[in-house]
N, C-alpha and C positions, 0 to 999 in steps of 0.2 A: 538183201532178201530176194527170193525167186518163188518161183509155183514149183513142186514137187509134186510127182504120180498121187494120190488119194482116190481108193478103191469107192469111196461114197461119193465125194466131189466132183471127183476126176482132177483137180488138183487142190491143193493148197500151199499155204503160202510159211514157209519157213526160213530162218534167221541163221547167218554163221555167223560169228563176233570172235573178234581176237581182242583180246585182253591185253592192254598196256602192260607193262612189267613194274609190279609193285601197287597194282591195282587189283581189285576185288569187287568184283560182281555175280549177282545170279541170276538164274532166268526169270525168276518172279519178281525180283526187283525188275527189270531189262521190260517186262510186260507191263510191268505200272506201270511203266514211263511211257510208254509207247501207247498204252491205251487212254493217259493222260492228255497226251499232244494229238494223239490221232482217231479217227471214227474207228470204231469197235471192228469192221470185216478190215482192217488193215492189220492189225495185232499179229503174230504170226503164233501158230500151232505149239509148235518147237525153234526151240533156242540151242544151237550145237557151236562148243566154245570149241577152235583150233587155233595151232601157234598160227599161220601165217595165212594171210590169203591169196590163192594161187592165182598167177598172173602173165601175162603175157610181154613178147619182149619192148611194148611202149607202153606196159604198164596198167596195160585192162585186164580187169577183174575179168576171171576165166567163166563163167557160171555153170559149165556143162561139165568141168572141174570138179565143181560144188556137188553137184548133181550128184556125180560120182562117188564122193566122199558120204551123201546120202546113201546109196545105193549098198554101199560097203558094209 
């Protein structure tokens, strides 16, 4: 999860999730859950499923990566 640009906020806070292979999930399941275990301003807005999460070469998650695939 990261903050994204939000014109009323100035940001908020959105979700990328890769999907196992052979697994099935949605974003309103992915919300109950998350608003199960966690206080409600964590929840995030939007849920965007991609194959892979982009990455650096020791293996950290890129976020400005993320950002971008927002932006797109």
């Amino acid at each position: 999860m990261a903050g994204v640009p939000d014109a009323d906020f100035g940001q908020r806070l959105m979700a990328w999730v890769v999907v196992r292979a052979g697994s099935e999930v949605d974003e309103g399941t992915l919300k109950a859950y998350v608003r199960a275990n966690l206080a409600s301003y964590k929840v995030p807005r939007e849920i965007v499923f991609i194959p892979h999460l982009p990455r650096n070469a020791t293996g950290k998650v890129l976020k400005r990566e993320l950002r971008r695939i927002h932006d797109a």
